[in-house]
C-alpha positions in Angstrom: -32.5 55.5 21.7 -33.5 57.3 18.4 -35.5 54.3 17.5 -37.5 54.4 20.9 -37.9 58.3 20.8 -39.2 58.5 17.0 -41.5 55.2 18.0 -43.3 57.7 20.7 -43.6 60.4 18.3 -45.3 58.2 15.3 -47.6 56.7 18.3 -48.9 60.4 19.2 -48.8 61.5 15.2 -50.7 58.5 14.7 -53.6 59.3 18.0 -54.1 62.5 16.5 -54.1 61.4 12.7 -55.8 58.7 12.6 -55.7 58.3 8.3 -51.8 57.8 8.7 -51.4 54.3 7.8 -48.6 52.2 8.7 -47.0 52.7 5.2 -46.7 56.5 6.0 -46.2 56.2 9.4 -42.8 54.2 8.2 -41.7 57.0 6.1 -42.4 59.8 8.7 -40.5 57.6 11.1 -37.5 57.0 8.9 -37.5 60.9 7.8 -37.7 61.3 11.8 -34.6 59.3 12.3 -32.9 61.0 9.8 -33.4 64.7 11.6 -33.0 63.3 15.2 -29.6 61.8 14.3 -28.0 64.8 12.4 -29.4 67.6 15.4 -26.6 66.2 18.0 -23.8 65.9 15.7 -25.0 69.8 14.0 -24.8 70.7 18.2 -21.6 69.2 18.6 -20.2 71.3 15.7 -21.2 74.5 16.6 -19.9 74.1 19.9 -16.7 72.7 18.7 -16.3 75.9 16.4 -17.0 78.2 19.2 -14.7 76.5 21.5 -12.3 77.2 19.1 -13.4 80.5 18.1 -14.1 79.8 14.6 -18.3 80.1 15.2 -18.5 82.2 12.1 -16.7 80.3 9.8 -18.2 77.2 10.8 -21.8 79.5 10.4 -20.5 80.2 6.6 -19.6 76.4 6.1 -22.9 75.0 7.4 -25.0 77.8 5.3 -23.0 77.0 1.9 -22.7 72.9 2.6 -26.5 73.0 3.3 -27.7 72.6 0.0 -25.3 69.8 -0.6 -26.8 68.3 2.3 -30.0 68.6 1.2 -30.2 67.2 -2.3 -27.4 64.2 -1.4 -27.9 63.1 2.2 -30.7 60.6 1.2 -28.6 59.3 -1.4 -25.4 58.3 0.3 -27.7 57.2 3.7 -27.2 53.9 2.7 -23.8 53.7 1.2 -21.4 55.8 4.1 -20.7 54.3 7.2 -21.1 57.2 9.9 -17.5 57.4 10.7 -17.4 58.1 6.5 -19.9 60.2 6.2 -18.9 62.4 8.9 -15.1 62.1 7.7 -16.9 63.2 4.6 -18.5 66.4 6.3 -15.4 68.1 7.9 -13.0 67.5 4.8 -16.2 69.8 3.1 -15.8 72.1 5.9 -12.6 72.3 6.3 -12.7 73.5 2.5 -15.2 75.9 3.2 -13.8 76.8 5.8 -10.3 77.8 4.0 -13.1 79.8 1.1 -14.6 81.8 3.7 -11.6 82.9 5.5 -10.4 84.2 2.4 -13.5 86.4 1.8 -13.9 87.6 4.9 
């Protein structure tokens, strides 16, 4: 489904860019992937941690973890399975989570 949806976006990037060649269309695509596949699981957090009623500490927790996510998530892409990396993600969290209750 992500595949089909970033496919439709690279076609219309692609009508109305016509110098994107299919080299850079692949890495917008990929980079695409990669946005439209964290956005549900990010949604499903926050309403998790408002279900709960820990919104704000999950708030805190995705504002510190941010950088991390940043500067590593291309290089472990290839190396965590999803059920790892997102293992990965609330044992971080959880952390955090412990930190900014403390401070607050």
């Amino acid at each position: 489904m992500i595949d089909k949806i970033c496919d439709k976006l690279i076609k219309r990037i692609r009508t109305k860019m016509p110098e994107v060649d299919d080299e850079r269309a692949e890495v917008i695509k990929y980079g695409l992937e990669l946005i439209i596949g964290e956005l549900p699981k990010m949604f499903l957090l926050f309403v998790i941690a408002w279900l709960f009623g820990i919104f704000k500490y999950a708030l805190i927790s995705f504002a510190i973890i941010l950088p991390y996510k940043l500067v590593s998530f291309f290089l472990n892409i290839g190396t965590f399975s999803v059920s790892a990396g997102a293992y990965n993600d609330i044992i971080i969290i959880e952390n955090i989570s412990i930190i900014a209750e403390k401070i607050i």
